[in-house]
C-alpha positions as CSV (number, residue, x, y, z in Angstrom):
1,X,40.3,152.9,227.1
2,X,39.8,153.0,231.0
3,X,36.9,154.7,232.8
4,X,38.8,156.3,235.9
5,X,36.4,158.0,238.2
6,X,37.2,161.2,240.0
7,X,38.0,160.7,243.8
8,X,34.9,163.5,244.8
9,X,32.9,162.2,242.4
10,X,29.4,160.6,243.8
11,X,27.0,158.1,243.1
12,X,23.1,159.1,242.9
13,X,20.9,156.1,242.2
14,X,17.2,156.9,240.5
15,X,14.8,155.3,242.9
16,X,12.3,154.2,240.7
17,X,12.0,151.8,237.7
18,X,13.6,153.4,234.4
19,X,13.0,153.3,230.9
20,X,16.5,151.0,229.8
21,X,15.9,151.7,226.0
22,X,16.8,155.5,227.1
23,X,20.3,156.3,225.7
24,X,22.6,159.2,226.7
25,X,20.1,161.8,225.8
26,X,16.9,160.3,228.0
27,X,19.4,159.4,230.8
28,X,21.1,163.2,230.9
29,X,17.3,164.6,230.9
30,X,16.4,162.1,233.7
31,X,19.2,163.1,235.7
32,X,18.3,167.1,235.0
33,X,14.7,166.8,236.1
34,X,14.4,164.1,238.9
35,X,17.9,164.3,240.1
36,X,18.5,168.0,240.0
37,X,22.1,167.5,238.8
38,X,24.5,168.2,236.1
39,X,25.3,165.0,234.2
40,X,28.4,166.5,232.9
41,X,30.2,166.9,236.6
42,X,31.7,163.0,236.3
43,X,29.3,161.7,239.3
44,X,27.7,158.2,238.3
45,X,23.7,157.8,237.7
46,X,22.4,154.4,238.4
47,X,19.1,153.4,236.6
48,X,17.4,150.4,237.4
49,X,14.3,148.8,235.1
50,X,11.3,147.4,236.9
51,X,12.4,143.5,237.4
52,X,15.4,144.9,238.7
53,X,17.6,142.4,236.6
54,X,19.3,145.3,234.1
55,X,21.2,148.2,235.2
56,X,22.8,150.8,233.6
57,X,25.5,153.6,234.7
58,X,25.9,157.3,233.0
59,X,29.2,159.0,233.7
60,X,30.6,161.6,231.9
61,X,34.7,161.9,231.4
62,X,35.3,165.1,230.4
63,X,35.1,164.0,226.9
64,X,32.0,162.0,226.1
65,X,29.4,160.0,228.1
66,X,29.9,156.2,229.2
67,X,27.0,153.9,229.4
68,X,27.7,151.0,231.2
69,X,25.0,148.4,231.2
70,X,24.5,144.8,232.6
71,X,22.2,142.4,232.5
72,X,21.8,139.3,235.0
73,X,20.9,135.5,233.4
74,X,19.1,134.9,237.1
75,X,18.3,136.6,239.5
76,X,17.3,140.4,240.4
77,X,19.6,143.3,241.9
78,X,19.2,144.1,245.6
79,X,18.5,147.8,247.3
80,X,22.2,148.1,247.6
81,X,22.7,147.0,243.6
82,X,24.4,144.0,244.3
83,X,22.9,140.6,242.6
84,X,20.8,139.0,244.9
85,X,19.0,135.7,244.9
């Protein structure tokens, strides 16, 4: 399988630490309330905990949510979500 993102689509990215042990359901409401979007449109949501060292990504295909999550070994994720030092 191949997670191909739609050309219009958009990335939002919650400002604030998350909650990473939320799942599809947590994430969709999150997006919903504090976002104001649909999580079913195929934009990506970008959740962040509080050391900044785990991410994860919600997308929706048209057929079922992706969760994407990484974790770094060192390290912490910048403002821009690239690792940094």
């Amino acid at each position: 399988m191949v997670l191909s993102l739609p050309a219009q689509g958009r990335v939002f990215v919650a400002r604030g630490a998350t909650d990473l042990r939320k799942g599809f359901d947590g994430l969709s409401a999150i997006v919903r309330h504090q976002f104001h979007r649909d999580s079913f449109n195929g934009d990506v949501f970008v959740f962040f905990n509080g050391a900044r060292d785990r991410v994860k990504l919600l997308v929706w295909d048209g057929n079922g949510f992706w969760l994407l999550t990484k974790g770094l070994e060192r390290g912490t994720f910048d403002a821009g979500g690239a690792p940094g030092r």
